[in-house]
N, C-alpha and C positions, 0 to 999 in steps of 0.2 A: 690118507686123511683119516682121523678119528673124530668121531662124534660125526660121523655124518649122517647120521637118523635121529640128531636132535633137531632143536628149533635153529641152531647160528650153523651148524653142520650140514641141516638139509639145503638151507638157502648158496652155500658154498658150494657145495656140490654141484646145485642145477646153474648156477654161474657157470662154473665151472664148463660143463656139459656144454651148456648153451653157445659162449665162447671157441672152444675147443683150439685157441691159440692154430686155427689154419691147417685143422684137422690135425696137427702133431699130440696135442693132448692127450693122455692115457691116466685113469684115477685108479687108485686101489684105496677102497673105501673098505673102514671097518665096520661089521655086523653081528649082533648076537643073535640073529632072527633071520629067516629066509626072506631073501631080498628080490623082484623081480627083474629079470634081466636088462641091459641097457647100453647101446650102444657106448666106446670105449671105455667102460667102465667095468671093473672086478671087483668083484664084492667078495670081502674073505671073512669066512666065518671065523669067530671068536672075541674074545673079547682082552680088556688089559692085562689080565691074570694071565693068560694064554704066551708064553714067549713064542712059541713054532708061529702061530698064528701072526704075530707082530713082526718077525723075520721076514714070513712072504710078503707081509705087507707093506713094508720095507725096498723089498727086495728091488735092485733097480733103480730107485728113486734121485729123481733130479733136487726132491725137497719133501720135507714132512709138515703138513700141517696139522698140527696137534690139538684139537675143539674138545674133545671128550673130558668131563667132567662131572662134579657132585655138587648140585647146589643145595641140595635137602639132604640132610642125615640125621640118626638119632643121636649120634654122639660125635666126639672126637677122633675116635679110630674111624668110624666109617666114613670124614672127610680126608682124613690121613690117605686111606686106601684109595678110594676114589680119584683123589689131586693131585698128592705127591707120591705116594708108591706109583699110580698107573705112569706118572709120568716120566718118572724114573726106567720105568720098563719099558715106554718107546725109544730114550735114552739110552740105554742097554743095545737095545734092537739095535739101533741107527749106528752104534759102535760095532756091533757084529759085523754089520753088512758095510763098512764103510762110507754109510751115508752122512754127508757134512750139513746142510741147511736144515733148520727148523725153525718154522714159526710157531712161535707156544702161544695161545690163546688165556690169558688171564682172568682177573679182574680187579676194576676199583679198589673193592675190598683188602685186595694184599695191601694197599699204603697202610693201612690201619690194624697189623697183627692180635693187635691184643685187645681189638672189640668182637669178636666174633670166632668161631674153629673155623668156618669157613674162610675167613679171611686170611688166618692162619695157615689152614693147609695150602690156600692158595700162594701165599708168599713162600712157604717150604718149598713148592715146587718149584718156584723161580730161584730160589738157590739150587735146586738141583741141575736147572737150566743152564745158570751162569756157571757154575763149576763142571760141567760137561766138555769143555772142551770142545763144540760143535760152533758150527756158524749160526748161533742164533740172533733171533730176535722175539721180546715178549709184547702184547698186544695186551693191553690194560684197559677193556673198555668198561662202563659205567654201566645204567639200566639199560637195556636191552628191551627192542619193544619190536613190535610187526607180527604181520599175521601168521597162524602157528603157535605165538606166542602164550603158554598157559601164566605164565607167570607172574604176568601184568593182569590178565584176565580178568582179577577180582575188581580192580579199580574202577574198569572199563563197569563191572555190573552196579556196583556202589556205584558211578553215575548215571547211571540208567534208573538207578531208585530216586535220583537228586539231592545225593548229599552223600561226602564220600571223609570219613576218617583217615588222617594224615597224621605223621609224625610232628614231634613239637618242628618251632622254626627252623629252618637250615633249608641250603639250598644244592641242588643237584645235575646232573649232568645226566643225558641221555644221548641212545645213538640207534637208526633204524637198522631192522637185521642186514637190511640190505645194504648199504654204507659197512658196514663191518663186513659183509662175504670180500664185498671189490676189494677194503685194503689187504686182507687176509691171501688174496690173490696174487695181488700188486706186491706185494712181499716174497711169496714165491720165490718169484721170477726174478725180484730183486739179488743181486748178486754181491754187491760190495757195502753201498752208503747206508744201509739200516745193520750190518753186520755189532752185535754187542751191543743195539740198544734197546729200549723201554719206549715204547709208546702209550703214549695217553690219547683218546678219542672219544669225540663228541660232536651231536649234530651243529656243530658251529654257532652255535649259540652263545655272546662275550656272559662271562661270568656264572652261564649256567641258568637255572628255573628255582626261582622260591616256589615251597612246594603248594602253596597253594596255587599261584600261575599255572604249574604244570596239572591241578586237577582241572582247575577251569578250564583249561585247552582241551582233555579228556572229554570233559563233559561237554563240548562243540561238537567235539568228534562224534558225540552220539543224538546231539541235538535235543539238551538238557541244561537250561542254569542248573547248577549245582552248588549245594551252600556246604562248602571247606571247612574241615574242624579240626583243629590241630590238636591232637590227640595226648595227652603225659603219657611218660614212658611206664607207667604205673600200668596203666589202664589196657595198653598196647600188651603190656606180658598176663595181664587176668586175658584178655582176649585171647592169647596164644596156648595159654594154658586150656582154655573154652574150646580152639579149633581142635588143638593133640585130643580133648577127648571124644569131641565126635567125628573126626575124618582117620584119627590114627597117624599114621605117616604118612596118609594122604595129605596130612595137614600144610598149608603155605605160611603160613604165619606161626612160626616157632619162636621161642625165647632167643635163639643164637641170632634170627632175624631181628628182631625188635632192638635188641643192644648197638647194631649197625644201621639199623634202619635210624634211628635218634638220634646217630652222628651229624652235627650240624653242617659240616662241609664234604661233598661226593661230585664235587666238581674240577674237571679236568685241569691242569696246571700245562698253561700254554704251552711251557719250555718244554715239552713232555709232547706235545704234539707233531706228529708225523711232516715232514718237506712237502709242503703245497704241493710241487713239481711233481711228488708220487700219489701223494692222494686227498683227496678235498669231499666232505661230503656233500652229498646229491640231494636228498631229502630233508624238504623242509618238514619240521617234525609235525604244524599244523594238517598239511597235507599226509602226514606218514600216521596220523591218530586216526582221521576221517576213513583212509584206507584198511587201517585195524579195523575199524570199527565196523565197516563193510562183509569184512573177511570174518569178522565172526561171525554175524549176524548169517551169514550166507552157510557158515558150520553148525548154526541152531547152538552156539555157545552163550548169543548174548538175545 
């Protein structure tokens, strides 16, 4: 597993562990940092750049589940490197070692190449997926939310002030991290009927959240009316211009953000969703904001 000391990586993992498929389970998780010990699990130092590194971690392997990625960068090389070079070099690995199954971890964003790099580099890397030659399958989910989660973070505090700036009209798809570790699991193991497709995922929600719904639900979650402002996309890039200069690259709200964040439609396309029979999600997202919202509060984040 890669990315497994992110936020969709850590939650996979403690599945993972917690599960243990009848104690036969065994992880080889990637690290750039000293990791604490933990029953059936190997922690290998290194990182995407690292090919030895990627080998061992490899090595053996019933399947690869590939999480690690770049969602903030200052340019276009550095989601290049991050999306599709790293993923090309687990690609590489997995051809060393004769390892056949990968589930690649996507996003949304690839349907729409040419709003964003990051979209961009994310769709590169599903070419390199699909032309691999490997048993794969790629994983397309949408906002990502749950506790852990820095990313969403800012919303959750915008409704806690009672009033939260939102992109113009358009409507979206969301999905709790924990619903994405199970299918990302359930894939694995999977052996034949997901082999060469694309999936799309979403808390099951018909046609998705216009974005003002999905702040008022936010704003439940922390126990706040909250009054929604649909934002021009004008206003949103003076904003992001405003965070780059006082957080730096800490910044969340970038120019490459704001160009996809304005896209009117980021909602899942049924045809595109995963066989009930393998995975359905668990979490109703009402209950899945209320539990963020907890989980911050309880991190002294919110």
């Amino acid at each position: 597993m890669t990315g497994a000391t992110g936020f969709v990586g850590a939650e996979a993992l403690e599945q993972a562990l917690a599960d243990g498929l009848n104690g036969e389970l065994r992880v080889n998780a990637l690290t750039r940092r000293a990791q604490p010990p933990r029953a059936k699990l190997k922690w290998v130092p290194g990182s995407l750049e690292d090919a030895a590194a990627l080998d061992t971690l490899v090595r053996d392997a019933d399947a690869v589940i590939h999480i690690a990625g770049v969602v903030n960068a200052p340019d276009r090389d550095g989601f290049e490197v991050g999306n599709a070079r790293g993923t090309m070099a687990v690609i590489d690995a997995m051809r060393r070692r004769g390892i056949r199954r990968l589930v690649h971890v996507s996003s949304l964003a690839a349907r729409e190449p040419g709003l964003s790099d990051y979209g961009w580099s994310k769709e590169l890397a599903e070419k390199y997926v699909k032309a691999s030659g490997l048993d794969w399958t790629i994983v397309r989910p949408p906002a990502i939310y749950g506790p852990g989660d820095r990313e969403m973070l800012e919303l959750f505090r915008m409704a806690r002030r009672g009033i939260m700036m939102l992109p113009p009209g358009g409507r979206l798809s969301v999905i709790h991290v924990g619903d994405l570790a199970r299918l990302l699991l359930a894939l694995a193991q999977e052996k034949e009927n997901s082999l060469t497709r694309s999936y799309e995922v979403d808390d099951g929600t018909p046609g998705g959240w216009e974005h003002k719904d999905f702040g008022a639900a936010i704003g439940r979650a922390v126990g706040r009316s909250v009054r929604t402002l649909a934002t021009p996309q004008w206003l949103l890039n003076v904003a992001a211009r405003a965070d780059r200069l006082v957080r730096g690259k800490q910044a969340k709200l970038t120019p490459d953000r704001v160009d996809y964040f304005c896209h009117p439609d980021w909602v899942v396309a049924k045809r595109k969703q995963p066989p009930k029979r393998l995975w359905m999600p668990q979490v109703g997202t009402e209950e899945g904001l209320r539990e963020t919202a907890t989980a911050y509060r309880e991190k002294g984040w919110l």
